[in-house]
TIZADREN-938866 format. One record per residue (C-alpha): x, y, z; residue in one letter. Coordinates in Angstrom, 1 decimal. Last residue first. Layout:
# TIZADREN-938866
<<X; Y; Z>; 'A'>,
...
# end
This chain:
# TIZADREN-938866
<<61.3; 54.9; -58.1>; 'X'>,
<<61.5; 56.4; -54.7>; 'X'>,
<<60.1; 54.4; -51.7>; 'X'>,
<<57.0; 55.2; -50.0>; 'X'>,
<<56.8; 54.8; -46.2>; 'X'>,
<<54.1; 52.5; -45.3>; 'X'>,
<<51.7; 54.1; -43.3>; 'X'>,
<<52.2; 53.5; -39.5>; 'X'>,
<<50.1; 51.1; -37.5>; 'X'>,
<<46.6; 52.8; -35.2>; 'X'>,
<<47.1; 53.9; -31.7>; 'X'>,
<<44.3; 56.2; -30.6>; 'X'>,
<<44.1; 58.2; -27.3>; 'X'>,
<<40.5; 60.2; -27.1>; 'X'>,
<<39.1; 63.4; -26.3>; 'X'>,
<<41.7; 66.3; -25.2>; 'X'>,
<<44.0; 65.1; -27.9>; 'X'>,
<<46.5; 61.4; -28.2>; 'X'>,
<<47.7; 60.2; -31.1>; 'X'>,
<<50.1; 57.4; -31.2>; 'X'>,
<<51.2; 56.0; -34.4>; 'X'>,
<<52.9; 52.6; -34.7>; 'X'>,
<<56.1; 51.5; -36.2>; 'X'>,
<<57.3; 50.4; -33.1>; 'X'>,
<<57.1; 54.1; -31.2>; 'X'>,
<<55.4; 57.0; -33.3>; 'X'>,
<<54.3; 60.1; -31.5>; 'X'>,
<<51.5; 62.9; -32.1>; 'X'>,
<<50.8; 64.1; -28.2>; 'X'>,
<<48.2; 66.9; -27.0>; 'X'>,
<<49.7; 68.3; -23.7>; 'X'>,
<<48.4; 66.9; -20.6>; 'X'>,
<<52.0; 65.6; -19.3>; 'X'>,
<<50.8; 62.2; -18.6>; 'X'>,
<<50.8; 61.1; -22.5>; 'X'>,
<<54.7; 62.5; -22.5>; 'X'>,
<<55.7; 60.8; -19.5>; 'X'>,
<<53.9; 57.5; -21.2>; 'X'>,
<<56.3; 57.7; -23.8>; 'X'>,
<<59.5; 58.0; -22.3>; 'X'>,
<<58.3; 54.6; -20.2>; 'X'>,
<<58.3; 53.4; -23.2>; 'X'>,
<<61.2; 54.3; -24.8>; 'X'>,
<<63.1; 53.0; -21.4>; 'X'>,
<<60.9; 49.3; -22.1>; 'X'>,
<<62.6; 48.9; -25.3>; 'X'>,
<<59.3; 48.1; -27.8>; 'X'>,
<<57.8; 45.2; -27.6>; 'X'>,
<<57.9; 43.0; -30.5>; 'X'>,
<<55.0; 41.9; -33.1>; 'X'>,
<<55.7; 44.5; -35.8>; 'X'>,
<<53.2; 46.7; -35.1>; 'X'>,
<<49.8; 46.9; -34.3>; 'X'>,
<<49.7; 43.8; -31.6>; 'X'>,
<<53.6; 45.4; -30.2>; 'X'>,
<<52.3; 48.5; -29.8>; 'X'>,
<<48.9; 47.3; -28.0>; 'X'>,
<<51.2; 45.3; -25.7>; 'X'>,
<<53.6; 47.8; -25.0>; 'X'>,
<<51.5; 50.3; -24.3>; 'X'>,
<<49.0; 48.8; -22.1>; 'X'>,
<<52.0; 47.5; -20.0>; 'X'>,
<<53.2; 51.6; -19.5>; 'X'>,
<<49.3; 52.7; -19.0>; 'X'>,
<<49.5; 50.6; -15.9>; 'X'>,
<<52.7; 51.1; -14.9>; 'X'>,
<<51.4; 54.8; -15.3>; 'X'>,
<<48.7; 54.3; -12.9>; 'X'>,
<<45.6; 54.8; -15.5>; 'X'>,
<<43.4; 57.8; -14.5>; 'X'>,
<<45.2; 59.8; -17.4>; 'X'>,
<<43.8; 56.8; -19.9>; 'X'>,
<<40.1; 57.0; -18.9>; 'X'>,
<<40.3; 61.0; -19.3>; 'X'>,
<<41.7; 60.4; -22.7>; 'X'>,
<<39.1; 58.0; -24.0>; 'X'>,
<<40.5; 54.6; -25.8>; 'X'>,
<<41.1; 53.7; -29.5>; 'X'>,
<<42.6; 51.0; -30.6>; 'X'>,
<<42.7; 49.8; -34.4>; 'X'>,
<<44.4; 47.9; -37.2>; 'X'>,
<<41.9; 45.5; -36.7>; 'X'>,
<<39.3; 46.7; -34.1>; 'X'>,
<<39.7; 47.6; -30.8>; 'X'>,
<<37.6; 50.0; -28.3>; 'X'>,
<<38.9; 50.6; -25.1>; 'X'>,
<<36.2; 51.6; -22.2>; 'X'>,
<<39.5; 50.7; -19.2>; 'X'>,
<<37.9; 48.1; -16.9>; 'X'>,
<<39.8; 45.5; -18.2>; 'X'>,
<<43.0; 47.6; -17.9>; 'X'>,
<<42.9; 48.3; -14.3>; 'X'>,
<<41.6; 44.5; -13.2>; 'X'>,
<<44.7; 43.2; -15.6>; 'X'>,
<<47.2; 45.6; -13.6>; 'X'>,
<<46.1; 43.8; -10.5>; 'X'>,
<<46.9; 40.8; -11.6>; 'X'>,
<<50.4; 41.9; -12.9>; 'X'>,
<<51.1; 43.2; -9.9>; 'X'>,
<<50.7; 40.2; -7.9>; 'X'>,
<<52.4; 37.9; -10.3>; 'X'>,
<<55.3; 40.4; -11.2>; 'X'>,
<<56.2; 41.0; -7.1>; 'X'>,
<<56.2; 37.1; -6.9>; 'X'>,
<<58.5; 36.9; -10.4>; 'X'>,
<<60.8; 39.8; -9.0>; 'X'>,
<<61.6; 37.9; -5.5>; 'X'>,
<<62.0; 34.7; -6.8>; 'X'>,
<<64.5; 37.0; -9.3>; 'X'>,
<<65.9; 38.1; -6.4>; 'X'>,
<<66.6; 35.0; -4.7>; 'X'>,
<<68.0; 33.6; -7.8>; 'X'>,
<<70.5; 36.5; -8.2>; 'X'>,
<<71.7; 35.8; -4.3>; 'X'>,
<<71.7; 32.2; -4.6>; 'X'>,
<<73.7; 32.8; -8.0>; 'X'>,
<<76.5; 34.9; -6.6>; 'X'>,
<<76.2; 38.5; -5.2>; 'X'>,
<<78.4; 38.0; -2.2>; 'X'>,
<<81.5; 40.1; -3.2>; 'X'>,
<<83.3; 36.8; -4.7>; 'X'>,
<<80.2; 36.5; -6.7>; 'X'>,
<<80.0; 39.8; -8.4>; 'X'>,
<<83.0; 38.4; -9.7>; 'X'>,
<<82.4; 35.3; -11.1>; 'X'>,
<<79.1; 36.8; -12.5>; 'X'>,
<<81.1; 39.3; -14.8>; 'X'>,
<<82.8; 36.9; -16.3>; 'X'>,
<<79.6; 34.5; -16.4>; 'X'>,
<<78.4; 37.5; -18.3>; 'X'>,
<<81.1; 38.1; -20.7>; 'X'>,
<<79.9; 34.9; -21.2>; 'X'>,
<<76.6; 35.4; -22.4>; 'X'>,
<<77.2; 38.7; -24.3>; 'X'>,
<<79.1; 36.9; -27.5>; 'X'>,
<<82.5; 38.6; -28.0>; 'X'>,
<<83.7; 36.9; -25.2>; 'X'>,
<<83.8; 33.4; -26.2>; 'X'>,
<<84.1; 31.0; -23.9>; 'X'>,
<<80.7; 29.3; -24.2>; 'X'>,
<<81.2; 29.7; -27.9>; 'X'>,
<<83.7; 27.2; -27.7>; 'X'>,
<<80.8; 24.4; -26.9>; 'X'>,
<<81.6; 21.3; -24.9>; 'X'>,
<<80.7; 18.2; -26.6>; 'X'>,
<<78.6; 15.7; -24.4>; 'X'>,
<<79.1; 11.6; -23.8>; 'X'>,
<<77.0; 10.2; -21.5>; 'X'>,
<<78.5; 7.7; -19.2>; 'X'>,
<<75.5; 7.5; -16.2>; 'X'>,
<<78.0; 9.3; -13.6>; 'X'>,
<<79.4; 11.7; -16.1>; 'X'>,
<<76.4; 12.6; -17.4>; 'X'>,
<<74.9; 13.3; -13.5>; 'X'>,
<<78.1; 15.4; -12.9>; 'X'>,
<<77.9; 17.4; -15.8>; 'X'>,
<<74.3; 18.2; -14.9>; 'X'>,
<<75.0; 18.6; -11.1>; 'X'>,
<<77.9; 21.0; -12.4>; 'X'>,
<<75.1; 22.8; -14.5>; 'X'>,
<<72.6; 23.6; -11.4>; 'X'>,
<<69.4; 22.7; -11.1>; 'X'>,
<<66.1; 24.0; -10.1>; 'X'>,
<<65.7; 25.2; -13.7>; 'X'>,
<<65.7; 21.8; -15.3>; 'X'>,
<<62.2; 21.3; -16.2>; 'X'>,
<<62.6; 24.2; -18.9>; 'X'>,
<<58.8; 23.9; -20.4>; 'X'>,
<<58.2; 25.7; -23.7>; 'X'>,
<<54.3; 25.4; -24.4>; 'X'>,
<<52.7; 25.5; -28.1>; 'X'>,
<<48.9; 27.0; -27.5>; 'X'>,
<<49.8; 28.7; -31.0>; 'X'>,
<<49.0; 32.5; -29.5>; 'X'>,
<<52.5; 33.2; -28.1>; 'X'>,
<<54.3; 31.6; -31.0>; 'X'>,
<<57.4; 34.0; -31.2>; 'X'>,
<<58.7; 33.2; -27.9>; 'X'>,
<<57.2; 29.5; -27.5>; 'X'>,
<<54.7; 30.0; -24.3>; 'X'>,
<<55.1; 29.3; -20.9>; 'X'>,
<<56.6; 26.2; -18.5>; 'X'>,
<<59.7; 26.8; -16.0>; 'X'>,
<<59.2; 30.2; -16.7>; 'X'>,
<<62.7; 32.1; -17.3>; 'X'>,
<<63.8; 35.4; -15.3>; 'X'>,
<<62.0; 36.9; -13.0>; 'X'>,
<<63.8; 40.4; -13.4>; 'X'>,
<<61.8; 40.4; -16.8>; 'X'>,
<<58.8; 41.0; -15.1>; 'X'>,
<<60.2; 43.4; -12.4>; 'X'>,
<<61.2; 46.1; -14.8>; 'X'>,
<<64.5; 45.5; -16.9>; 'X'>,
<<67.5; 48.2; -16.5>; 'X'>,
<<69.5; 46.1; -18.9>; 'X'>,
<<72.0; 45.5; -16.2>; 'X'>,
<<69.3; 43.8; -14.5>; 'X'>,
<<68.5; 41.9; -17.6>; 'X'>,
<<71.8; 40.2; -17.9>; 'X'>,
<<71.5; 39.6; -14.3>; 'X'>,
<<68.1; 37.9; -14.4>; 'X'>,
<<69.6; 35.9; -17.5>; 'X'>,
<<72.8; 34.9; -16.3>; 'X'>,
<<70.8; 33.6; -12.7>; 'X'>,
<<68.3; 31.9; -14.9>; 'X'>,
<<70.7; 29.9; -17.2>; 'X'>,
<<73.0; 29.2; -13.9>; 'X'>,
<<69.9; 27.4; -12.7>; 'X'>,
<<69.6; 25.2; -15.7>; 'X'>,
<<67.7; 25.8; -19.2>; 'X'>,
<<67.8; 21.8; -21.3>; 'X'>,
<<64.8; 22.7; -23.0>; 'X'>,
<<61.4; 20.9; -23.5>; 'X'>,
<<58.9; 21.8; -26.5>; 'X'>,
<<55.5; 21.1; -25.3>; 'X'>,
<<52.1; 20.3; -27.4>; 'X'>,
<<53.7; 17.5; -29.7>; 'X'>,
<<52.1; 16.8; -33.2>; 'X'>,
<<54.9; 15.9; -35.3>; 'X'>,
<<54.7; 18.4; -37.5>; 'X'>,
<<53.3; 21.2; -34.8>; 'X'>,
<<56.5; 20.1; -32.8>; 'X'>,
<<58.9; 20.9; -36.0>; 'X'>,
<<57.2; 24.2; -36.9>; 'X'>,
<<58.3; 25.5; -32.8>; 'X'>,
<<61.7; 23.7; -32.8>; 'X'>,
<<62.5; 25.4; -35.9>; 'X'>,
<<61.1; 28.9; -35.1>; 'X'>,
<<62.5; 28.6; -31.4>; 'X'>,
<<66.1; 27.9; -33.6>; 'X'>,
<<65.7; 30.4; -35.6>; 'X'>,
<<64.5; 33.4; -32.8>; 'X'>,
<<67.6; 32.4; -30.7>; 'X'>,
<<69.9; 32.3; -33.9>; 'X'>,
<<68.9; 35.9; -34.7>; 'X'>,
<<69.5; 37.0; -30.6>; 'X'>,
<<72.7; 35.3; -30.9>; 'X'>,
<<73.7; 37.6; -34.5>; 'X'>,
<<72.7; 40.6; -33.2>; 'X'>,
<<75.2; 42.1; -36.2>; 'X'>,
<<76.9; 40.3; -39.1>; 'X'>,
<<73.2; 38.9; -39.8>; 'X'>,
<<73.1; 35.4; -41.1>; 'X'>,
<<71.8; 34.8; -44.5>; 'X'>,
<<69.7; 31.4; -45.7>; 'X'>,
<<69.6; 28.3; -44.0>; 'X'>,
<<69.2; 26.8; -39.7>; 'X'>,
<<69.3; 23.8; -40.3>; 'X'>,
<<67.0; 21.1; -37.8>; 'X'>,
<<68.4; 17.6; -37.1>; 'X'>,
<<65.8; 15.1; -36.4>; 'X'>,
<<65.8; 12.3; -33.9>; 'X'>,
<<62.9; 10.0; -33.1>; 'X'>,
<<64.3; 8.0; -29.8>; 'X'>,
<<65.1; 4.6; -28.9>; 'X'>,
<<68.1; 5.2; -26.7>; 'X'>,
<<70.5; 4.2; -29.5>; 'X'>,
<<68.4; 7.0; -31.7>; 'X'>,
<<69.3; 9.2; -29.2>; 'X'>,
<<72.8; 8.8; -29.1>; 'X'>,
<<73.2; 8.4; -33.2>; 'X'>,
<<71.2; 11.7; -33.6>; 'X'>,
<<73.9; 13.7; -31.1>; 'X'>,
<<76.8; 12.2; -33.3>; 'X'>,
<<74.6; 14.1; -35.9>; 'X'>,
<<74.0; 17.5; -34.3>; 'X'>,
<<77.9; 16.9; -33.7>; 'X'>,
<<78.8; 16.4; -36.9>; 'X'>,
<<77.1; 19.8; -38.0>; 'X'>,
<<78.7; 21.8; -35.8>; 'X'>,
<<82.1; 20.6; -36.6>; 'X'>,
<<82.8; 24.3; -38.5>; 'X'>,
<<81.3; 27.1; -36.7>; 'X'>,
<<77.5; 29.2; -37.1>; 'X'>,
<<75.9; 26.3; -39.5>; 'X'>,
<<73.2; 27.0; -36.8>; 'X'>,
<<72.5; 22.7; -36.2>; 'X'>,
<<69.5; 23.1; -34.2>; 'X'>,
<<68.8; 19.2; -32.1>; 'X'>,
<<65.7; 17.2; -32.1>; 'X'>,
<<64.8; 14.9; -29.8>; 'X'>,
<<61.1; 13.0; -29.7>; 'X'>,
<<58.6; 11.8; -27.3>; 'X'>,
<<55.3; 10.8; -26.9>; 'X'>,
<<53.8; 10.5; -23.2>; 'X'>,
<<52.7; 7.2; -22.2>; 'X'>,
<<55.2; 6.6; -18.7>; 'X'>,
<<57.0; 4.9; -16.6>; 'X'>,
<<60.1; 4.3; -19.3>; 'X'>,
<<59.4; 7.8; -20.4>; 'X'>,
<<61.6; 8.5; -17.2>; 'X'>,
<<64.7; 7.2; -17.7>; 'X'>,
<<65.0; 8.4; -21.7>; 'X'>,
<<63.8; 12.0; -20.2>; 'X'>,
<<66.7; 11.7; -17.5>; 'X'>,
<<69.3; 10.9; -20.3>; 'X'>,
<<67.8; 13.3; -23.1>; 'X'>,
<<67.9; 16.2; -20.3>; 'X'>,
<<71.4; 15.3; -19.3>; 'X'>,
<<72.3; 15.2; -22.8>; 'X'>,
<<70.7; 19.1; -22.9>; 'X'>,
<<73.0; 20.3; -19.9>; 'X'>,
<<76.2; 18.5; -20.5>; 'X'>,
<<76.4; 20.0; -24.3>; 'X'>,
<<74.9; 18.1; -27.3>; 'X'>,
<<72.1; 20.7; -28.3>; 'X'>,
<<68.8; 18.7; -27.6>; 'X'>,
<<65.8; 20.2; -27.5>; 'X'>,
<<63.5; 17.5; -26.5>; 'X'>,
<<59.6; 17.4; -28.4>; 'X'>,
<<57.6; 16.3; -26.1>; 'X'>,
<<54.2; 14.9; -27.0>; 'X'>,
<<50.3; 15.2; -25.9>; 'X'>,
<<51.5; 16.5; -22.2>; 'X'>,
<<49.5; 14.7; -19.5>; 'X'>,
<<52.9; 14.2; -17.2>; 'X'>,
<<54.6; 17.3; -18.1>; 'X'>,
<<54.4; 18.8; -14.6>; 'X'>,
<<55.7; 15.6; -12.9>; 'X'>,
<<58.9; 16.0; -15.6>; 'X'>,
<<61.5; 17.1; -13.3>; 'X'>,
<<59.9; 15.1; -9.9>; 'X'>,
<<59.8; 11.9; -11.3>; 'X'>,
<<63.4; 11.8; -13.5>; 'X'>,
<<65.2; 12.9; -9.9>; 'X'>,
<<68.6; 14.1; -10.3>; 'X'>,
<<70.6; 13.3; -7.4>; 'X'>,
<<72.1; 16.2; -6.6>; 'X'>,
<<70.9; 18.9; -4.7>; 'X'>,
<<68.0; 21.6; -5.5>; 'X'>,
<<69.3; 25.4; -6.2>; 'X'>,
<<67.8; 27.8; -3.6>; 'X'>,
<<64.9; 30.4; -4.7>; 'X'>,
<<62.5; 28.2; -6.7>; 'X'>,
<<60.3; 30.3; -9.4>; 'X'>,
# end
């Protein structure tokens, strides 16, 4: 995590130095200032290098014009020599959490697209005003120190944790005027997207609410500094959690964990509170429970009375003996 924003001019080298070795990138390309920067800096630096690349762009069907751009955004890359693809997003879209849905599809779409054309590393076009939105949006949310941090400039795929299929966001250091300007310099075209100014979508209710946190002195140096702050505080801590939990007599089996009770009241309750949400989210349906439910939960395993809970669609027992977490029976439905 960098705590100042890096200057202008964009150096191809030193953004993609820790993707030199990949097996093949796979460039998500939206058509906005940010993600044609990417493509131009990728297209400059590829030029030195081995690595297989490709661009695909997620067409959502979410607004009319959407899909000519994903397509005016093939014709640019395939100019510049690349493999483009353009990836539909199909079937019913929810009325409801509808950003969060197209978040998961398009990560799904990238994610099965890579694995087709055998690339290790899906690259995104995330800039420095990316990760101070995000650090705020979860410090409103009342987020614990890991997701204070912010974005990893190279992790998993959200949703394909165990694939070995990396995300890398090479552009974090940066900020989105030095993207515009950099297209702007070099003659790349980019669309702007009306969604950006659309307040009935979260994201730019929180650049609203950035603006002015920033003329009190809580702009994006001040967000990024924290969340530099957050992601050194998470590394430390999260080490030391691991030692905790390793050493914790657990036993696991499919559809299974079981650990004693007095092993799991020595536990530091951020300890017990990380245990939780990963076993929950193994046994369950694969996401983490909000983190306010449980931290609810572990009050309730601390306060030495027996406890017969269910969080995530998993059941937590805990008696004077043993804490077990095993999934929830399927409810029956009515003929």
């Amino acid at each position: 995590m960098l705590t100042r924003v890096a200057a202008t001019p964009l150096d191809p080298e030193a953004i993609f130095a820790s993707l030199e070795g990949a097996r093949g990138l796979l460039l998500a390309v939206s058509g906005g200032p940010d993600s044609m920067a990417l493509l131009g800096l990728a297209d400059r630096w590829r030029k030195g290098c081995a690595t297989k690349m490709a661009v695909a762009t997620v067409d959502h069907g979410l607004r009319s014009g959407s899909r000519a751009e994903a397509e005016a955004v093939g014709e640019i890359a395939r100019a510049r020599g690349f493999d483009h693809a353009i990836l539909t997003w199909t079937g019913d879209k929810p009325e409801t959490g509808r950003p969060a849905a197209a978040r998961g599809a398009r990560y799904r779409l990238l994610a099965d697209h890579a694995a087709a054309m055998g690339a290790d590393t899906i690259v995104t076009a995330h800039h420095a005003d990316d990760q101070a939105e995000t650090a705020l949006m979860r410090l409103l949310r009342g987020s614990g120190p890991a997701g204070l941090a912010g974005m990893a400039a190279l992790g998993p795929v959200p949703g394909r944790e165990t694939s070995g299929l990396r995300l890398a966001r090479p552009l974090l250091p940066y900020a989105k005027d030095d993207l515009i300007a950099f297209c702007r310099a070099q003659g790349i075209a980019f669309f702007d997207d009306p969604t950006n100014a659309d307040e009935t979508y979260r994201r730019p209710q929180i650049r609203r609410l950035a603006a002015l946190l920033a003329a009190e002195g809580f702009g994006r140096a001040q967000i990024l500094r924290l969340a530099a702050r957050a992601a050194r505080s998470e590394q430390a801590l999260a080490a030391l959690v691991a030692e905790k939990l390793a050493a914790l007599p657990a036993r696991r089996a499919p559809g299974l964990f079981e650990a004693p009770a007095a092993d799991v009241a020595r536990l530091p309750e951020e300890a017990l509170a990380r245990l939780l949400t990963a076993e929950i989210a193994g046994l369950g349906s694969g996401h983490a429970p909000r983190l306010e439910r449980i931290e609810a939960l572990v009050r309730r395993l601390r306060a030495g009375a027996p406890v017969a809970a269910t969080l995530g669609g998993v059941c937590v027992r805990l008696d004077a003996h043993k804490l077990v977490l095993k999934p929830e029976a399927p409810r029956r439905t009515t003929p």
